[in-house]
C-alpha positions in Angstrom: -19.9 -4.1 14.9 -19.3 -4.4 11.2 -23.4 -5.8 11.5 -25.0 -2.9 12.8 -22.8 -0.7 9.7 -23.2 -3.0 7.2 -26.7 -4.4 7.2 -28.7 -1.3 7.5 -27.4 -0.2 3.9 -29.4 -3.6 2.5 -31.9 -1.0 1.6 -29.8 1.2 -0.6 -27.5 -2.1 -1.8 -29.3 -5.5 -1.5 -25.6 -7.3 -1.6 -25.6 -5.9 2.3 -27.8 -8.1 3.4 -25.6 -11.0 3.0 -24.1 -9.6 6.5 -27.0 -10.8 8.1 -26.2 -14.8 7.8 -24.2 -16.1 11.0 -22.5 -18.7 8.6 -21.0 -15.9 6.1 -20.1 -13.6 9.6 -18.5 -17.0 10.9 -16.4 -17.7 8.1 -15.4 -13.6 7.9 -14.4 -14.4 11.3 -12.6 -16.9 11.0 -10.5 -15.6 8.0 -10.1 -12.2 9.8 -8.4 -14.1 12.4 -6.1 -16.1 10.1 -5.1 -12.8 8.3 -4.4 -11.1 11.6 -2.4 -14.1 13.2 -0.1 -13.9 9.5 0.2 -10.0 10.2 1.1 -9.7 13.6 2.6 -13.2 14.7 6.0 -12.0 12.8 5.7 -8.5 15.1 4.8 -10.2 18.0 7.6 -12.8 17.3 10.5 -10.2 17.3 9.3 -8.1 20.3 9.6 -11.0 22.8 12.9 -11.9 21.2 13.8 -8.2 21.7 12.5 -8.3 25.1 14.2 -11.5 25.7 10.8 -13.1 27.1 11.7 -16.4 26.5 10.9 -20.3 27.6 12.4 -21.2 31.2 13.1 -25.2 30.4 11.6 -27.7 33.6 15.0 -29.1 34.9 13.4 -32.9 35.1 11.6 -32.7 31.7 13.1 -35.3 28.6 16.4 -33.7 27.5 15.8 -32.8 24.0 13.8 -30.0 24.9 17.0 -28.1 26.7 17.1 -27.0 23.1 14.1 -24.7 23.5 15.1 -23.0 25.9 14.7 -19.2 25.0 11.8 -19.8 22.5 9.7 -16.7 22.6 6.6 -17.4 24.8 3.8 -15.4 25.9 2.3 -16.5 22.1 -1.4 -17.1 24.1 -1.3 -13.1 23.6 -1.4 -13.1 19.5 -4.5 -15.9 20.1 -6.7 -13.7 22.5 -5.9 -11.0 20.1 -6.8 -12.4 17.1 -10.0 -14.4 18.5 -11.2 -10.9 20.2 -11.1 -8.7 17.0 -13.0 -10.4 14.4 -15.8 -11.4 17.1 -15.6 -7.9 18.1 -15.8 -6.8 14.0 -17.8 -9.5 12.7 -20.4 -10.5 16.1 -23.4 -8.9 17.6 -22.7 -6.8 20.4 -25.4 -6.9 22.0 -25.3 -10.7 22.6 -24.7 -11.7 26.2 -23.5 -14.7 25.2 -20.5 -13.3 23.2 -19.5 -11.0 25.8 -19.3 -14.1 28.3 -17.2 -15.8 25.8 -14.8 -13.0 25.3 -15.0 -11.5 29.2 -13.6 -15.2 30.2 -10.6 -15.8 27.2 -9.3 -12.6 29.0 -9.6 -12.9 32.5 -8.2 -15.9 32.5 -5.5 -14.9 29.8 -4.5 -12.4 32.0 -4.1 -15.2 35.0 -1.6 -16.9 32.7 0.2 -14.1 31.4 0.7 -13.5 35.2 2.2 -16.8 35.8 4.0 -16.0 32.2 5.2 -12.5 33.5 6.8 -14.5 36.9 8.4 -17.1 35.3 10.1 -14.3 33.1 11.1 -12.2 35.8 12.3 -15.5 38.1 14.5 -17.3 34.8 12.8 -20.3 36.1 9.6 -22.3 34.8 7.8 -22.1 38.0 5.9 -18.4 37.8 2.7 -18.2 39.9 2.6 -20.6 43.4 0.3 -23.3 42.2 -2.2 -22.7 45.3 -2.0 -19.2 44.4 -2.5 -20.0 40.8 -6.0 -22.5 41.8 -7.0 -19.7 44.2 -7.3 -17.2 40.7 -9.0 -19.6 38.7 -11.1 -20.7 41.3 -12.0 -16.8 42.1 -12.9 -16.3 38.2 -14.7 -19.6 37.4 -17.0 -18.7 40.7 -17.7 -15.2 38.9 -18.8 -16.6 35.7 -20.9 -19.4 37.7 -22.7 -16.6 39.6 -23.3 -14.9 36.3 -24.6 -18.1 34.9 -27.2 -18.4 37.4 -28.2 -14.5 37.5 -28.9 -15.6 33.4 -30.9 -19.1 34.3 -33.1 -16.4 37.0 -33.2 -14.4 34.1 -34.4 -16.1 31.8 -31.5 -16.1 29.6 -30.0 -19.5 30.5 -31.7 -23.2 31.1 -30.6 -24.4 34.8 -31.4 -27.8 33.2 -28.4 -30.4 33.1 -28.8 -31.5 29.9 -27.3 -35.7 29.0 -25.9 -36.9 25.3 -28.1 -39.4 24.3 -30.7 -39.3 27.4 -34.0 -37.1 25.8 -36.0 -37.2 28.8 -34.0 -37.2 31.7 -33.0 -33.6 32.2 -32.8 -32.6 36.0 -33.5 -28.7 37.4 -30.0 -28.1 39.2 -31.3 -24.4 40.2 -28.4 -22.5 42.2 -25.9 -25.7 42.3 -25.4 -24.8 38.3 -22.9 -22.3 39.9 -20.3 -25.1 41.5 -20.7 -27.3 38.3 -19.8 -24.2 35.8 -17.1 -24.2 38.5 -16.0 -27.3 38.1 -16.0 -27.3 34.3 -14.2 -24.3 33.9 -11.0 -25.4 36.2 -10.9 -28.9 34.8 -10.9 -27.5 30.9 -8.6 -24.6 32.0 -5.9 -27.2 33.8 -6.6 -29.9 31.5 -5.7 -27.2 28.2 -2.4 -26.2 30.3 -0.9 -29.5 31.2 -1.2 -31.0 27.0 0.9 -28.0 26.5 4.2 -29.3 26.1 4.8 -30.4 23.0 5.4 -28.3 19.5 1.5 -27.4 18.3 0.3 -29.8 20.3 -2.2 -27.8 22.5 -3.5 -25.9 19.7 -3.9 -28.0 17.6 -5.9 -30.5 19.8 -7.8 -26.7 20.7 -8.6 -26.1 16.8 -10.1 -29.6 16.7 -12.0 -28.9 19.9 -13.1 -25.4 19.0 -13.8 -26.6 15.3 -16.5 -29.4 16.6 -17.9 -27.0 19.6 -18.6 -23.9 17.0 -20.8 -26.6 14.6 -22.4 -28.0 17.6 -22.7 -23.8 18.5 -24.3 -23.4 15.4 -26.7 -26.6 15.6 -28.3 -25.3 18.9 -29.1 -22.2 17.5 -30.6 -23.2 14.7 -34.1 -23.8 15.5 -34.8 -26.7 12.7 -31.5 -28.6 13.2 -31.3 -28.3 17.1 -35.2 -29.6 17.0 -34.6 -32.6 14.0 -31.2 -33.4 16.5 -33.2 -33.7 19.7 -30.6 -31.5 21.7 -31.1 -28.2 23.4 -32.4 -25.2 21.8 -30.2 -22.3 23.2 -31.2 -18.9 20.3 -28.6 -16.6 22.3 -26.3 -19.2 21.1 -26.6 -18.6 17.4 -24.6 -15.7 17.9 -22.2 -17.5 19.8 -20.8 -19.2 16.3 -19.2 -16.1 15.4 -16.9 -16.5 18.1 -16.3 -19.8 17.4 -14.7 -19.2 13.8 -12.9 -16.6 15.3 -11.7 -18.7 17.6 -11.3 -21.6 15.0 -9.0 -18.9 12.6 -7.1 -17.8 15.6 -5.9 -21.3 16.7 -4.9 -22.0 13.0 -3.3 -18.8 12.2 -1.0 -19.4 15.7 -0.3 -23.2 14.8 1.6 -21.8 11.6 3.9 -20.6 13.9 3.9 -23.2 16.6 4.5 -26.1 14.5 7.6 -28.1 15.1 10.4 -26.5 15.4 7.8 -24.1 17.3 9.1 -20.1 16.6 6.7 -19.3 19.6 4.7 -20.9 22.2 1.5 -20.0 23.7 2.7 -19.8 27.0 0.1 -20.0 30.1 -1.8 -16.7 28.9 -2.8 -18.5 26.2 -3.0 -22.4 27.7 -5.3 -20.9 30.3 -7.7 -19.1 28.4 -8.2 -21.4 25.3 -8.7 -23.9 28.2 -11.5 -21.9 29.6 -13.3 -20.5 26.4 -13.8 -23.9 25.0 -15.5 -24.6 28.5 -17.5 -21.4 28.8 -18.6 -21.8 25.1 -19.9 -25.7 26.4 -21.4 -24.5 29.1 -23.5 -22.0 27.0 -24.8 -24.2 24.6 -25.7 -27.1 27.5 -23.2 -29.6 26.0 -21.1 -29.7 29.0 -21.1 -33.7 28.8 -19.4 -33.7 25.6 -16.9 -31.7 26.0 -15.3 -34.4 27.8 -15.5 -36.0 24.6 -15.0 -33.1 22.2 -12.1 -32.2 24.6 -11.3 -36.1 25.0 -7.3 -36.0 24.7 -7.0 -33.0 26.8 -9.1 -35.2 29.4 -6.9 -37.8 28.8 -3.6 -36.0 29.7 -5.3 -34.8 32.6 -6.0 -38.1 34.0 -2.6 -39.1 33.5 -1.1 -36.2 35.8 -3.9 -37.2 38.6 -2.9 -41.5 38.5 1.0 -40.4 37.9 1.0 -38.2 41.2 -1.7 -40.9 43.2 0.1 -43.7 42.5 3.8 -42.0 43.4 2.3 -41.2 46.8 0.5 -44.1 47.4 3.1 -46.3 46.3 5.9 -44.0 48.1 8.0 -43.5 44.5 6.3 -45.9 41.7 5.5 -44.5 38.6 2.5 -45.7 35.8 3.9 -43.8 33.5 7.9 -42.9 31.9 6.8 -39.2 32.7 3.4 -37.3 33.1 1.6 -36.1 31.3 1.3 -38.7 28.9 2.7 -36.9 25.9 6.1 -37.1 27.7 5.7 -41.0 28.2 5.5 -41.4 24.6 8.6 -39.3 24.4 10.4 -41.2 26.1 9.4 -44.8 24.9 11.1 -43.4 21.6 8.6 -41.5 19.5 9.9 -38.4 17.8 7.7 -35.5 18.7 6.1 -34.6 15.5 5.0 -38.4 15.7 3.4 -38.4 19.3 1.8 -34.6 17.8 0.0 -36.1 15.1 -1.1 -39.0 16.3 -2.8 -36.9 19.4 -4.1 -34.8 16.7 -5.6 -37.9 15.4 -6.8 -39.0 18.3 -8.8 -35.3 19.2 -10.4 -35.7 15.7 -11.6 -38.7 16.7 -12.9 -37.8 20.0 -14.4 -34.8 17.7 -16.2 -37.1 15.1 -17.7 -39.4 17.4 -18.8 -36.4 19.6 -20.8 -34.9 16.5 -22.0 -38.7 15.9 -23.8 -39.3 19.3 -26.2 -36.0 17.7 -27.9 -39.1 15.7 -27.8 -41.3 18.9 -30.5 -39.1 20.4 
């Protein structure tokens, strides 16, 4: 918005034409959604104390998190809030790309804050029936696939698959793109949800994520880098990295106030849409592959859930791990939260890092 105000007075004021540069919107963005998250987080803070919209405790979870019982939730709100604004303020509206971005952070926010809403309304920490829950998720990624392809028949989108590393290999999927963007968006989405357990975990691992997809956002917009990088050229994308430090400021501003002892949690409105965005915004910029690297813990605690339950059913009550998902293993082999929170952190940077170091490997 602020582009299409500010940039036409260039001719009156050359200092306006600064507003041009996607790297100075980005970082506006990005500190526009840090200021807003230290604004309203407080506000938001006391009305779900008021409102007594609180943390239902799992009744088979490790015991010293009875404590938190009663922690405001419902926090995903001050996130989709504060991502939505500044790429709203700071982002070109008339890129398609930026709508898609947004259009899915809050239709699937408002699939969690549904689950959030029951779970408030039952006193219990089961909200939304899980096949109920799929069924939503499964509508909405479908909706965004179908858009996806009316973009590829467009024009607008490559229905090529693109591989890290692989230059030449890049097979035509045509209308099957739909069932893969699919498939992506309900594996981030769920994968997002389930690391959400622990004290700034979830976001945290999500700034890291978001942090590496906006540079690699930026990099296949960029005609020069995305061409010296050997990796696809996507120009709608460019716009796209607006979003990203939004994104990026949104997730720090909130982890000031999710950090251990946590004042809020995200909640599934916010799990659930931070899951899908970072998917949507890989999907866009034809790095879908590395996102299972980018996203590589989230992955990991996903994968944990899926051997944990296999295994218990298949062996008729054995478990591979303490507790699923594997954050709660560590837990319970001893580790103090903060310690299995950072070195997860540690661990997503890493996955981060060696995802921007395969962009040399092409």
């Amino acid at each position: 918005m602020f582009t299409w105000l500010l940039v036409p007075l260039k001719s009156t004021v050359s200092f306006f034409n600064v507003f041009r540069y996607i790297t100075v919107r980005t970082a506006l963005a990005g500190i526009t959604a840090m200021a807003l998250s230290f604004i309203f987080g407080p506000v938001l803070i006391r009305i779900l104390k008021k409102k007594q919209i609180g943390q239902e405790i799992r009744a088979d979870g490790p015991h010293s998190h009875f404590s938190k019982k009663g922690t405001p939730s419902m926090g995903g709100l001050l996130v989709i809030g504060t991502t939505l604004v500044p790429a709203l303020l700071w982002g070109d509206l008339g890129n398609i790309y930026v709508w898609l971005a947004m259009a899915t952070m809050l239709t699937f926010g408002l699939v969690g804050w549904l689950d959030d809403y029951l779970k408030f309304r039952k006193k219990q920490s089961l909200g939304l029936i899980a096949r109920y829950k799929l069924v939503l998720q499964l509508g909405l990624a479908a909706i965004f696939g179908g858009i996806i392809l009316r973009l590829g028949q467009a024009g607008h989108f490559d229905l090529h698959l693109f591989f890290p590393v692989l230059k030449q290999w890049l097979p035509y999927l045509g209308w099957l793109y739909g069932p893969w963007v699919v498939f992506i968006l309900i594996n981030s989405t769920n994968a997002v949800n389930l690391a959400d357990g622990l004290d700034g975990l979830a976001i945290g691992l999500t700034l890291i994520s978001a942090t590496a997809l906006t540079a690699l956002t930026y990099i296949a917009g960029h005609a020069i880098f995305s061409k010296y990088l050997y990796i696809a050229r996507v120009p709608l994308a460019a716009e796209l990295t607006v979003f990203g430090g939004a994104l990026t400021g949104a997730c720090l501003g909130f982890l000031w106030f999710n950090t251990h002892p946590a004042q809020i949690f995200m909640g599934d409105v916010g799990a659930l849409s931070l899951g899908a965005t970072l998917a949507m915004m890989a999907i866009l910029i034809k790095q879908e592959f590395l996102l299972f690297t980018v996203a590589g813990v989230f992955i990991i605690e996903e994968i944990s859930v899926v051997l944990q339950v296999s295994y218990f059913r298949l062996s008729k009550g054995k478990r591979i791990f303490k507790m699923a998902p594997l954050h709660h293993h560590f837990e319970l082999l001893g580790w103090s939260e903060e310690k299995v929170v950072v070195r997860f952190w540690i661990l997503g940077i890493i996955f981060a890092l060696f995802s921007l170091t395969t962009l040399k490997l092409r």
